[in-house]
N, C-alpha and C positions, 0 to 999 in steps of 0.2 A: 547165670548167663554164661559167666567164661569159667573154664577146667585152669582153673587156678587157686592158688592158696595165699593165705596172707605174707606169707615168706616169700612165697616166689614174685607176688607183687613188688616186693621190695627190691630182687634181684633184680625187678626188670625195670622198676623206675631210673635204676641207678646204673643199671649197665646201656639204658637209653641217653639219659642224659650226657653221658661218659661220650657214648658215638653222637650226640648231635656236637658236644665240645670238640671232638677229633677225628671225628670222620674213619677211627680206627676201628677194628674187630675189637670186642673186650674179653679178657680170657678171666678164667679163674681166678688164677695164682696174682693176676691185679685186683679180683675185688677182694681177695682175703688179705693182702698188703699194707690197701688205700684205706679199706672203709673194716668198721669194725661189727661186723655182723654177728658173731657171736657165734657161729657156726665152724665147721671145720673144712678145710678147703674141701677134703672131697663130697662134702653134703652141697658146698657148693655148686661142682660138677656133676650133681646127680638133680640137681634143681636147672641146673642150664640144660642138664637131658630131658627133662622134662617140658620144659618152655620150648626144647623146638619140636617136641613129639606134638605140643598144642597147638605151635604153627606162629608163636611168638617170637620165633630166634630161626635164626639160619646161619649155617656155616660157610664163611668163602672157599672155594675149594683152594685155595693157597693158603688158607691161614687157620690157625690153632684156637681163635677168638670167634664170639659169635655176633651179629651184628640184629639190630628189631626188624620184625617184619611192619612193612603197610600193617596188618589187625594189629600189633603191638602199640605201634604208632597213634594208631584211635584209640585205643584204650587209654592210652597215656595222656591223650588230649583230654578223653570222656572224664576220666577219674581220678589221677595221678598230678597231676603238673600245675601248679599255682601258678596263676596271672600275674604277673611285673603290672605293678600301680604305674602309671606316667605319673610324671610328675607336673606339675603346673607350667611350670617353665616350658616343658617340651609340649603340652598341649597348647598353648599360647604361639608357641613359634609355629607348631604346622597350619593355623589357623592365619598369622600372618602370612604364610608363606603365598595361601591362595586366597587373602582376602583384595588384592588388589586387582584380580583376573575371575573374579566372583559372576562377571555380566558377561561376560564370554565363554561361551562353553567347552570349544578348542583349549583355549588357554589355559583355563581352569583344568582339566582332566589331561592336560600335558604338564601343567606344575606339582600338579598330583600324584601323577606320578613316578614324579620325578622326587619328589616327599619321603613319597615310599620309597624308593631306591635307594637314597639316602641314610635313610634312619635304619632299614631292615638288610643291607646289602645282597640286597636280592634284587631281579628285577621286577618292577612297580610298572601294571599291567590296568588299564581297565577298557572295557570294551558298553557300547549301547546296545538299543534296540534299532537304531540307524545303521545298523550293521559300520560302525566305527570303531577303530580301536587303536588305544593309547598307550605308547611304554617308553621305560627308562633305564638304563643300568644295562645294558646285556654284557657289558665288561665285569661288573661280577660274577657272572656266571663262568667264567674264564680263571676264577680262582679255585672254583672248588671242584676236586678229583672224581666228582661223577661227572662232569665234562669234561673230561678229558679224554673220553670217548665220545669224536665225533659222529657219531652219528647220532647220537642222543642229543650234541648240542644242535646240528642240525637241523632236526624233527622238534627242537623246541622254538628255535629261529621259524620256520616255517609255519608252525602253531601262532606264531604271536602276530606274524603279516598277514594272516589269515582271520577276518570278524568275524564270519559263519561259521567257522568251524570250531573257535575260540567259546562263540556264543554256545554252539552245540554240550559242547566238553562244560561250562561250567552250569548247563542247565539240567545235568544232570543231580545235580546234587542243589535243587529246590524243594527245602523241606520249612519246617518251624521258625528254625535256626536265622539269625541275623546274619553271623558268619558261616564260616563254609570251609568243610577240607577236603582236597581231594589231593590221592596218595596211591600210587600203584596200581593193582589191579581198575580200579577205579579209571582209568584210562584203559582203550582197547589198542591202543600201540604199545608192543611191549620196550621199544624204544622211549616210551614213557615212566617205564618203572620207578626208576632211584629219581623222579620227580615230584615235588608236591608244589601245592594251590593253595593258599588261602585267599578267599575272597570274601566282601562284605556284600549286597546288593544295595542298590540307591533310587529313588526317582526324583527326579525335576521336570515338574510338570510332568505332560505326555512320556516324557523321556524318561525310560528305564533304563539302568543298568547295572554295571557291578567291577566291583575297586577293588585289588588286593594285587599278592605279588607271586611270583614260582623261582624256584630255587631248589635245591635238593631236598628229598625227601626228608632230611631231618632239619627241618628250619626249624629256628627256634624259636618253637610255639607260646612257650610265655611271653615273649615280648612281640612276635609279629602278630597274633591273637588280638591283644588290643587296641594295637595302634593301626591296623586295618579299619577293626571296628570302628575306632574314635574316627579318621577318617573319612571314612563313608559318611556318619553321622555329621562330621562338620562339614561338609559339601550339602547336605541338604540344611545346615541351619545358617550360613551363609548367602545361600541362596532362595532363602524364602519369600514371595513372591515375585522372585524374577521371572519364573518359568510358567 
């Protein structure tokens, strides 16, 4: 399926993870430093030439480092990246958090995500089929260096006040899947780029819809992954025939 090899798999879990921790380009001469690969730096350099000839890697044009594309991205979610287990404690606390606003729907899917905001520092989004929608945090969005071009944080302010258009955007990506990522092209604003989505979908009763958070393209998918999921899932088992 992808023009990859097992070595470069490797380069590129590891030059991902490096940029979802730092938000920096990652060059060569740091992975032959940090991590012991076994290779010689410039096999290195001939392995990151080839991951962006695939469309895995791109270069900034100010810097010497290369950073993962959106396909990188999926891949890394697809194949690559281990799930953080919660732990019992932290599943127990998001479940108090919204078990006393359980009979109200407003309430509950504003505590929610405000949960997610919380835990993921990102902001914690969810929208219906009532064309309603819920969020929390947009002051994290404020710390990380892909907003700090406004017009990006803009166009994501204006997405989140927006339920039809909100609804539109994550209805794109209705497949099998429980959770949900959307990541760069994936969006037709390219003001959307250096953005990603995790979302779980839900019902209560009649009521459809779908919980997760947005934040830069490299959120960190083993831990926002399942605590979306878990989530979603405890709003519908809290709420079992209320709706």
């Amino acid at each position: 399926m992808y023009e990859i090899t097992p070595r470069q798999l490797d380069i590129l879990r590891i030059i991902i993870e490096e940029y979802i921790n730092t938000a920096e380009p990652v060059g060569s001469e740091m992975l032959d430093k940090k991590y012991n690969l076994g290779v010689s730096p410039a096999t290195i350099r001939n392995e990151m030439v080839q991951l962006v000839r695939n469309g895995f890697l791109r270069q900034p044009h100010i810097s010497s480092g290369r950073i993962p594309t959106p396909k990188a991205l999926k891949l890394y979610v697809k194949e690559l990246m281990r799930e953080q287990d919660l732990s019992v404690a932290e599943e127990v606390s998001i479940k108090e958090r919204i078990w006393d606003v359980r009979d109200h729907l407003d309430d509950l899917l504003h505590e929610a995500t405000r949960a997610l905001a919380d835990k993921t520092r990102c902001v914690g989004l969810a929208v219906t089929n009532e064309h309603k929608s819920y969020h929390s945090g947009y002051f994290h969005l404020l710390d990380e260096p892909e907003f700090f071009d406004i017009d990006v944080t803009k166009t994501v302010f204006i997405l989140l006040e927006e339920a039809q258009q909100l609804l539109n955007i994550l209805n794109q990506s209705q497949d099998e899947h429980h959770t949900h990522i959307l990541l760069g092209d994936d969006f037709e604003d390219k003001h959307l780029y250096p953005v990603g989505i995790v979302f779980s979908d839900f019902t209560l009763g009649p009521i459809q819809g779908s919980i997760g958070v947005i934040g830069p393209n490299r959120l960190n998918f083993p831990y926002v992954i399942p605590i979306v999921r878990h989530l979603s899932r405890t709003i519908q088992d809290v709420t079992q025939n209320l709706y």
